[in-house]
N, C-alpha and C positions, 0 to 999 in steps of 0.2 A: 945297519942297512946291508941287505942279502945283494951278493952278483947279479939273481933273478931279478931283482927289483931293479937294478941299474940299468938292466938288458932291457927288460921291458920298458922302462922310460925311452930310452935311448932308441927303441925299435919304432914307439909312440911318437917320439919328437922328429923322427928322421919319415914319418908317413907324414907329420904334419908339413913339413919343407916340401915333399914333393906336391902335396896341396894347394902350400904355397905356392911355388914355383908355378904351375900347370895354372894356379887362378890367374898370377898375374899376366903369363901369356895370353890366356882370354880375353883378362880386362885390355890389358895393351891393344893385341890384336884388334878387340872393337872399336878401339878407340882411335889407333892410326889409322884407320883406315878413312876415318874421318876429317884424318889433320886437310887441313886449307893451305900450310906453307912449309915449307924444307923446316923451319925451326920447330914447330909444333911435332914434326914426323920425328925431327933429333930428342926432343923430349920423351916420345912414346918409346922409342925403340932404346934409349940409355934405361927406361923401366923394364922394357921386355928382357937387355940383354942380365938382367940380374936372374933371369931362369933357369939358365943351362948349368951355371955352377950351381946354385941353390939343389936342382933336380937332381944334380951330380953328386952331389954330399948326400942329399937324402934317399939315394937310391943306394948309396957305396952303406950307408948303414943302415938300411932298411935288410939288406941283403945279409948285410954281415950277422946284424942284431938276432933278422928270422932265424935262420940257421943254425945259428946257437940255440934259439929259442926251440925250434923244431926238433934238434938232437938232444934235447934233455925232455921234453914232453913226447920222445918217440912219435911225432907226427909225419914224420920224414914221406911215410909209404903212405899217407892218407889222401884221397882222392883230387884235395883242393888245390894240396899242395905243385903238384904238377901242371895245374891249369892256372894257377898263379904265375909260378914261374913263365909260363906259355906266354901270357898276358902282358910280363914284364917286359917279354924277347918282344913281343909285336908294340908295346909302347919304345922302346927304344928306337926298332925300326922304322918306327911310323916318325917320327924326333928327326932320325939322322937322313932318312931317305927322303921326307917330305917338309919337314919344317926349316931343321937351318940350311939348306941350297937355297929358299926362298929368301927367308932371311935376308942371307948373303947378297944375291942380288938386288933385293931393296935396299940394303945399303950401299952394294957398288954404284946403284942409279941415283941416288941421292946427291944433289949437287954439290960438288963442294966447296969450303968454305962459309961464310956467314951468308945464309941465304935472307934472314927476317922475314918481310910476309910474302915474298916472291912466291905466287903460285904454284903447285908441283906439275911438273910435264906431267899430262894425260897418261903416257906408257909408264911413270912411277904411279900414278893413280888407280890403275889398275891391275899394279901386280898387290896392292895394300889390296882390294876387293879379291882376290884371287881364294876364289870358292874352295879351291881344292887346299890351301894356307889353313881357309878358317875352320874346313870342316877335319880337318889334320889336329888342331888345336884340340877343338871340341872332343871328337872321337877320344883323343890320348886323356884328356880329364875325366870322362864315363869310363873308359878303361881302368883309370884309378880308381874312382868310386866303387866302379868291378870286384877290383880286389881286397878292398876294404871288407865290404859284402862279402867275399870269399871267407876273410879271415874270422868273422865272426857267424857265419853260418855254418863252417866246414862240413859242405856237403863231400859225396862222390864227385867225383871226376868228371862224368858224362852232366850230369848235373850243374857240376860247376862250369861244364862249357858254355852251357845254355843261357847261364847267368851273364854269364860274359857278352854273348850274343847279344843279348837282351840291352847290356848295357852301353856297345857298340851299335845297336838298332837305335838308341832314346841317343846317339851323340850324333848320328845322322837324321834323326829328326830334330834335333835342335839348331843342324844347320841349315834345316831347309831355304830360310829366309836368306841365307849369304848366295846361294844360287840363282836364285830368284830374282836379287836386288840387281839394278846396273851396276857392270862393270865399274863405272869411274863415275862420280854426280860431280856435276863442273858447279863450280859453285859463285857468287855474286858477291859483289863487296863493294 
């Protein structure tokens, strides 16, 4: 077995984590936003927080792995390449600036201690619907898909913007329905 072939696993298995990671935020995110009581919300969000490090490892060698990959196939100066990277810098931003603050305050409003099926205050109910959370999520997993697409089409540059665009357009149209929907649905038991 050749270093190539190690790198490329390794490059392989560290896009599959950020997959990972990026799916289960979505599934989570749908699904707490659902929960009925503080314990249901502590289940979704102990799933969600398994993302950040999961993203973190498969971005630290997705990056590593490219790179290497990139300086032995001379692709360095190829057009894709820099509109990946681009793509990478607006997925992280989009992560630090708009997902974990929210995060964060969904779990500082989360009551504490054992709640069971006590209700969630309405103001924690609607920061779980919070349009801008879900379509934060969305956008960052099409941004992935983006550059997946990238890696195997290796177009230009200007080209590969458009791609991108295109895939950050399908991650705002799949959130349309989170803007749409009520803030908080009070629910009956």
């Amino acid at each position: 077995m050749n270093i190539f072939s190690i790198v490329v696993f390794l490059h392989l298995a560290g896009a599959l984590a950020l997959f990972i990671a990026y799916g289960i935020e979505w599934t989570a995110s749908s699904l707490f936003r659902n929960a009925n009581s503080g314990e249901q919300l502590r289940a979704w969000l102990r799933v969600f927080k398994v993302s950040p490090p999961l993203s973190g490892i498969g971005l630290g060698v997705v990056l590593l792995s490219g790179g290497y990959l990139a300086s032995l196939t001379r692709a360095m100066k190829q057009g894709w390449i820099p509109a990946t990277l681009l793509a990478i810098f607006l997925a992280l931003a989009v992560g630090f600036a708009m997902i974990l603050p929210r995060m964060k305050r969904i779990r500082a409003a989360l009551p504490a201690g054992p709640t069971g099926n006590v209700p969630l205050p309405e103001s924690l109910r609607a920061q779980l619907s919070d349009p801008v959370l879900l379509t934060a999520i969305r956008v960052r997993f099409l941004i992935a898909i983006g550059i997946v697409y990238l890696m195997a089409a290796k177009m230009p540059f200007l080209p590969s913007l458009i791609a991108l665009v295109i895939a950050i357009a399908i991650g705002f149209v799949l959130s349309l329905s989170t803007w749409s929907r009520p803030q908080s649905a009070p629910t009956t038991s």
